[in-house]
Structures are given as structure tokens and as C-alpha cells.
C-alpha positions as YAML, in Angstrom:
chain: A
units: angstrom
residues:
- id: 1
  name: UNK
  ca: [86.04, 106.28, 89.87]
- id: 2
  name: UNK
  ca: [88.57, 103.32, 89.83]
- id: 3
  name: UNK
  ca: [87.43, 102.04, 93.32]
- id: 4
  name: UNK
  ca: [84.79, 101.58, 95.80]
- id: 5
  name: UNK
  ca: [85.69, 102.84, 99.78]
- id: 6
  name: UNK
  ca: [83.44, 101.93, 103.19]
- id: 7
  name: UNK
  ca: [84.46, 101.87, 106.30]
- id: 8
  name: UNK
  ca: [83.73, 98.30, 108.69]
- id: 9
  name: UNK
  ca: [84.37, 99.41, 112.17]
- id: 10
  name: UNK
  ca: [87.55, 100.83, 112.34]
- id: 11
  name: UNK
  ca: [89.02, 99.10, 108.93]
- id: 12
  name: UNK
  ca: [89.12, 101.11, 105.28]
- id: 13
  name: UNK
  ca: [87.78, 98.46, 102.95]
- id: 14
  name: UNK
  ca: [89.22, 99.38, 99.15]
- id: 15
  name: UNK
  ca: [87.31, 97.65, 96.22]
- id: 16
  name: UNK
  ca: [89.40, 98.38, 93.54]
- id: 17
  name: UNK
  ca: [87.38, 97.93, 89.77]
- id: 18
  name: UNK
  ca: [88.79, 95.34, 87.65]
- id: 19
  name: UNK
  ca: [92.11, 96.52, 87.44]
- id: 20
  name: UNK
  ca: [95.18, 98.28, 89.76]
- id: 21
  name: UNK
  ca: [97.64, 99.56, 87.79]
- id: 22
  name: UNK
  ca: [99.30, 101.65, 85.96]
- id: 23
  name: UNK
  ca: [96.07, 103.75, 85.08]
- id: 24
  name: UNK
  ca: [93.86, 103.23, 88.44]
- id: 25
  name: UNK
  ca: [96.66, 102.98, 90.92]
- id: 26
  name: UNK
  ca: [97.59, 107.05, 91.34]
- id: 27
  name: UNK
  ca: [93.89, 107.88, 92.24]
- id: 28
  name: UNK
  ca: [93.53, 104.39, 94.87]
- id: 29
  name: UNK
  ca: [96.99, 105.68, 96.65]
- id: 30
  name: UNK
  ca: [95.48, 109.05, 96.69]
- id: 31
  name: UNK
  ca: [92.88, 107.97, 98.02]
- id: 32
  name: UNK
  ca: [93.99, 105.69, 100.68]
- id: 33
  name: UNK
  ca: [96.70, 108.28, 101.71]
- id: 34
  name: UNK
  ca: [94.04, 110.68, 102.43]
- id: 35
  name: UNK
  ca: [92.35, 107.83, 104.75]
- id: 36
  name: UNK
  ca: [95.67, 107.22, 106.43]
- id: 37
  name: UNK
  ca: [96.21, 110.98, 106.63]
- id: 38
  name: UNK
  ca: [92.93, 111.14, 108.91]
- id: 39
  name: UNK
  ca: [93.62, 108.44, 111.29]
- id: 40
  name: UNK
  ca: [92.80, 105.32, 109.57]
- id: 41
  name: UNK
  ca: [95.46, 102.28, 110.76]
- id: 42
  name: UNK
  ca: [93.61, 99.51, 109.39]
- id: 43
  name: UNK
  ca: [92.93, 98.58, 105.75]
- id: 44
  name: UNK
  ca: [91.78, 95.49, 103.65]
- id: 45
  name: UNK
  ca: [92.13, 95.57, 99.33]
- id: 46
  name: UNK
  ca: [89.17, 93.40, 98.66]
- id: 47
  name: UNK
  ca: [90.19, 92.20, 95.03]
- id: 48
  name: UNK
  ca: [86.36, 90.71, 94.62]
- id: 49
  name: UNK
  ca: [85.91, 92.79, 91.20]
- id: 50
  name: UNK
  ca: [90.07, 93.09, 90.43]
- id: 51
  name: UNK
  ca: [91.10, 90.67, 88.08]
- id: 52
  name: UNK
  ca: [94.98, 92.36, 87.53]
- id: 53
  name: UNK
  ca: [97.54, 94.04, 89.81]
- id: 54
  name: UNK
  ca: [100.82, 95.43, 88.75]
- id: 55
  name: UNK
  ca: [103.55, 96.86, 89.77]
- id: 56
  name: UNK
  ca: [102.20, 100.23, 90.28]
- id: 57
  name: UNK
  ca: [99.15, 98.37, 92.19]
- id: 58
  name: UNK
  ca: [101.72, 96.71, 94.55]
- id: 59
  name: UNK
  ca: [103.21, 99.78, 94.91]
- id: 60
  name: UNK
  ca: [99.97, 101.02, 96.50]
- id: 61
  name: UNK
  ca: [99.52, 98.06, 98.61]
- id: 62
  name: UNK
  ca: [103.34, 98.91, 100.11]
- id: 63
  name: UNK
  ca: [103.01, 102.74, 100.72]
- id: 64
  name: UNK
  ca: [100.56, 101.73, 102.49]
- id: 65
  name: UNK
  ca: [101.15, 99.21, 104.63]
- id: 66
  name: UNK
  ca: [104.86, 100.92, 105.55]
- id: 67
  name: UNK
  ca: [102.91, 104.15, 106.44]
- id: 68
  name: UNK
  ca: [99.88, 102.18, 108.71]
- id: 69
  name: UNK
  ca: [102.35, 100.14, 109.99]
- id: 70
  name: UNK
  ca: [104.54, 103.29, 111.78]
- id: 71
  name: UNK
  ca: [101.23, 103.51, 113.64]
- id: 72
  name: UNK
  ca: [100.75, 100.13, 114.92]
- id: 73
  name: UNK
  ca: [98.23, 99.27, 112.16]
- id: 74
  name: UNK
  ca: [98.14, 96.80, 108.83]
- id: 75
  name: UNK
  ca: [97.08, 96.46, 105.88]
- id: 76
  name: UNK
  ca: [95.14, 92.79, 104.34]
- id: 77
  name: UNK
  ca: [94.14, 91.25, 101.12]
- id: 78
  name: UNK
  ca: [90.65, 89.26, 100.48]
- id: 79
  name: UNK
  ca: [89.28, 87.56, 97.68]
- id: 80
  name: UNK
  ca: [92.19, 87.53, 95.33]
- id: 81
  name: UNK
  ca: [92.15, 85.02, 92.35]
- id: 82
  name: UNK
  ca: [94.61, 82.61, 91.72]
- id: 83
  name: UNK
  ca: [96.95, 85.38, 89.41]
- id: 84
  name: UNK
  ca: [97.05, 88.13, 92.02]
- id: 85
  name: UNK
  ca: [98.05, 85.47, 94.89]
- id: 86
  name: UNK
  ca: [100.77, 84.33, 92.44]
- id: 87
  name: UNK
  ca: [101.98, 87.98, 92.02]
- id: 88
  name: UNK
  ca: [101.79, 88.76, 95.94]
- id: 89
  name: UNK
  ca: [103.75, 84.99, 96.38]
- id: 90
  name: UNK
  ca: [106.31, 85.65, 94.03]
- id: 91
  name: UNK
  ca: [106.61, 89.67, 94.95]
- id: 92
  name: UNK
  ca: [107.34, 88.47, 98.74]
- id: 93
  name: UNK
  ca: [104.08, 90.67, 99.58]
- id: 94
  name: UNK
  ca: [102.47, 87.68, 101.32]
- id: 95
  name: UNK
  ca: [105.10, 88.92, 104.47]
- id: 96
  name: UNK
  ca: [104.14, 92.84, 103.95]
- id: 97
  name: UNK
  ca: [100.26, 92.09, 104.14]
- id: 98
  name: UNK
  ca: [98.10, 89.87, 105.61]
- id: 99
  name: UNK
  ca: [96.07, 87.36, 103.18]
- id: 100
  name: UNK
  ca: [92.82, 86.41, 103.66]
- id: 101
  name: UNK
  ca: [90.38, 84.11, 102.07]
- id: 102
  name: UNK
  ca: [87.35, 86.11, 103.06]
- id: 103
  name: UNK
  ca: [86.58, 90.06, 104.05]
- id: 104
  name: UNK
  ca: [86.12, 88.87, 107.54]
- id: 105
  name: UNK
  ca: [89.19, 86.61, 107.98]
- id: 106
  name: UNK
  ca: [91.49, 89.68, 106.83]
- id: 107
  name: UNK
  ca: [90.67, 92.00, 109.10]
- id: 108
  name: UNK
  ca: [90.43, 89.37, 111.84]
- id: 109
  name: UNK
  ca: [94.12, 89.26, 110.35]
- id: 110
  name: UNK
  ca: [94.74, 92.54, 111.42]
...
């Protein structure tokens, strides 16, 4: 298992382990697909335990976010250190999702 799922309400809450990419990130968009498949508009990456995202991680993060968003939903970041804000700064991804310091202030976010 590369990451952790619960639901908070109405919002998916993905925990990806220590790394998204190139390895982790098929099985996350899998299963976040399969979420979004069933209904779910709403969804927060909580990078707590990620230390790394790449390309194929962002990739994720944009599949879903275009396919939430054709439903009036969104997609939100939380506790993301200080590399992964750099990447989602310097990707333009700080536009596509919304950023959040804490679990609760991203899906207020939403």
C-alpha cells in the first residue's frame, strides 16, 4: 500500500507514504479515480508523511482535480514541506489546487 484513504464528511483525504512518484503514483490515481468514479467531488493530498512529489505525482494531483472539477468539486493540498510547495509554486499547481497549511483549512478551501 503506497497510501492511506478516509473519508471527513464528504472530502477523500489521501495520505500518500513518503513518496508520489514514479513508483506509488499509478496505484494513488487508481485509487482516487475509483473514489471520483463513485461520487466523490472533494479531495485533500495530505503530504504529512510525503517527503517527494514528481512529475508523475503531479500528474495525479491534475487528473484529478480536472475530473472533480467537471462536477463542481476541488481538489487541496495540506501539510506540504518546504520542497513540495516549491514544486507546486514553480509547476503553476498553486492555481489548479487549493493550498492549505492545515487538514482543516484545505477543505475549508474547498
Amino acid at each position: 500500500m503506497t497510501a492511506e484513504y478516509k473519508l471527513q464528511d464528504d472530502v477523500l483525504v489521501v495520505m500518500p507514504f513518503e513518496r508520489l512518484d514514479t513508483i506509488s503514483a499509478p496505484g494513488v490515481e487508481k485509487d482516487v479515480m475509483a473514489h471520483i468514479d463513485t461520487g466523490t467531488t472533494k479531495i485533500v493530498f495530505d503530504f504529512q508523511r510525503t517527503n517527494y512529489v514528481s512529475s508523475a505525482g503531479l500528474r495525479v494531483l491534475l487528473k484529478a482535480a480536472k475530473s472533480v472539477d467537471k462536477r463542481g468539486g476541488g481538489v487541496g493540498v495540506c501539510n506540504a514541506n518546504s520542497h513540495i510547495l516549491e514544486v507546486l509554486d514553480i509547476s503553476g499547481f498553486k492555481m489548479v489546487v487549493k493550498i492549505g497549511k492545515t487538514l482543516d483549512k484545505a477543505v475549508a478551501a474547498l
